[in-house]
N, C-alpha and C positions, 0 to 999 in steps of 0.2 A: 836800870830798867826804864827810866824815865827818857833818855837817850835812846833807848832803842824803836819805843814805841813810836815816837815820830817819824823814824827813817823805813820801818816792817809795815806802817798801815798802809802809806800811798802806794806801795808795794803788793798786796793784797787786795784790795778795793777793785783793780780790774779784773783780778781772779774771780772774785766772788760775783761781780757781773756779769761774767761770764758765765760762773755757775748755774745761774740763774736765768739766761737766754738755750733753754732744751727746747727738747721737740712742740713741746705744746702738744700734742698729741690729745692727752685728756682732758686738756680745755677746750680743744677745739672741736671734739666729737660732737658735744651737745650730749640731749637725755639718751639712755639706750634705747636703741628701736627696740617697739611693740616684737613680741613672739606672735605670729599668727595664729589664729585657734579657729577651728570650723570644725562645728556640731551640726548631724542631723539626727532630727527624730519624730516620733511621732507625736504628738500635741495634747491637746483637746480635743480634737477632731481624728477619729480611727481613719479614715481617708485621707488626710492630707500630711505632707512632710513638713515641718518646720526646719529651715536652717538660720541658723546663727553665724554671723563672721566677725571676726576681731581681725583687722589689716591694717597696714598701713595704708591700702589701697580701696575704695569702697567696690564693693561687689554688683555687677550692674550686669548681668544675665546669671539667672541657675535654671537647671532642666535635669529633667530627670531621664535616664535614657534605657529604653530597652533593651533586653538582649539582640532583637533584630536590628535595631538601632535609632528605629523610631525617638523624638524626642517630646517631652512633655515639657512645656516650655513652665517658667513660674507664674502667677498670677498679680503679684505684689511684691515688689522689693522696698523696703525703707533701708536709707542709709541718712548716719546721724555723726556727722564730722565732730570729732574731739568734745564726745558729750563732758555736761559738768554735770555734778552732785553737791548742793547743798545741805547744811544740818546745824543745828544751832539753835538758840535761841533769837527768833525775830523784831526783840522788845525793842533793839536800834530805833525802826522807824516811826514808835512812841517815844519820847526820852522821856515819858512820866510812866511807862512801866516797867517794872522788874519783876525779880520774885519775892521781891520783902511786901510793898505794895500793890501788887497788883495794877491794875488802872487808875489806882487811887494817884491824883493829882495831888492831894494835899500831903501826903504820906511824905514826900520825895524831897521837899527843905529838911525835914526831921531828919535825914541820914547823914550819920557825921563824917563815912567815909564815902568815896563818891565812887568807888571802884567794888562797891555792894552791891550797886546796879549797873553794872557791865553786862553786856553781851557777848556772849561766848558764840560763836560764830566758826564754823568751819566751810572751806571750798575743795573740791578735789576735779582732778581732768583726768580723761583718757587722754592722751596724743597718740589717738589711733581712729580708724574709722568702724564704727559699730553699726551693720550691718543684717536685715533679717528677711528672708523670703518664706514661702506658700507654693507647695508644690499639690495642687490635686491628683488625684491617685485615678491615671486613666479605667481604670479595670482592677477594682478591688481585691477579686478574686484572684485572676492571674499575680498579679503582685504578692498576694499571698501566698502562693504555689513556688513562683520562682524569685523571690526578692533577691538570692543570694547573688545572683547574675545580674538584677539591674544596677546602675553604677549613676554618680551625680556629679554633671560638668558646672563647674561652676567658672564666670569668667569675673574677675576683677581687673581694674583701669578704667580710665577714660580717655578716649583718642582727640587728641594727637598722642597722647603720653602714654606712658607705658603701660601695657596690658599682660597680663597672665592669665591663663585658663588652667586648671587643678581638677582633678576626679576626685572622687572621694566613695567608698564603698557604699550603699542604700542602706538604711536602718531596717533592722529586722522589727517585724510586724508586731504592734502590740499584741498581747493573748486576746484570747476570744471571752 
């Protein structure tokens, strides 16, 4: 056996480097793309339509469009490229608070382990673009009458690059 093994591994070693030059494929992807999500509805305000977008793409015109085909353009769009969310414990930018302690400065030599007062500290991202517009309701009434027919263009991109325009059904009308 002793014999063998020296003359079977140099033998093997380019196999195995080879096995190990694939597609790459799943490395190379990166994170999975965002699913796109667009909600509308009706808010706080019985007049007016909130929409929400999750893209890849930030959302930069919505309109709400009549059956005749009139458009009611949005009044406000905010888009929020790859928000974060913090949560945790903030004691870090004290190192003389924890929770044994408190603010107590003197507290803090007394602790015999020093991983008592750590800060637990979380981060998280979208890698997506979070997206919300304000549509006013030209004519309450009629809206009320016929919502089932108005319809909501939304257009995401920015030019030069790639643009998409989407409908989306009008939310039906809160109760009265």
């Amino acid at each position: 056996m002793r014999r063998v093994l020296p003359v079977i591994l140099p033998l093997l070693l380019p196999l195995v480097l080879l096995a190990g030059c694939g597609s790459g494929d799943a490395l190379r992807s990166g994170p999975p793309t965002p699913v796109a999500q667009v909600r509308a509805s009706f808010g706080g305000l019985t007049d007016t339509i909130e929409i929400g977008a999750v893209d890849r793409l930030a959302l930069r015109e919505a309109a709400l469009v009549a059956p005749d085909g009139t458009a009611t353009i949005a009044s406000a769009i905010n888009v929020a490229a790859a928000p974060r969310h913090a949560t945790g414990q903030w004691a870090v930018g004290n190192p003389w608070q924890d929770p044994l302690t408190g603010g107590n400065a003197l507290g803090m030599p007394g602790l015999q382990q020093a991983q008592l007062g750590a800060a637990l500290q979380s981060q998280e991202q979208l890698l997506a673009m979070v997206s919300s517009a304000e549509i006013a309701l030209p004519d309450p009434v009629v809206y009320r009458r016929e919502w089932a027919k108005y319809r909501i263009r939304l257009t995401f991109g920015t030019p030069p690059g790639e643009i998409e325009t989407r409908e989306i059904a009008a939310p039906a009308p809160p109760p009265r």
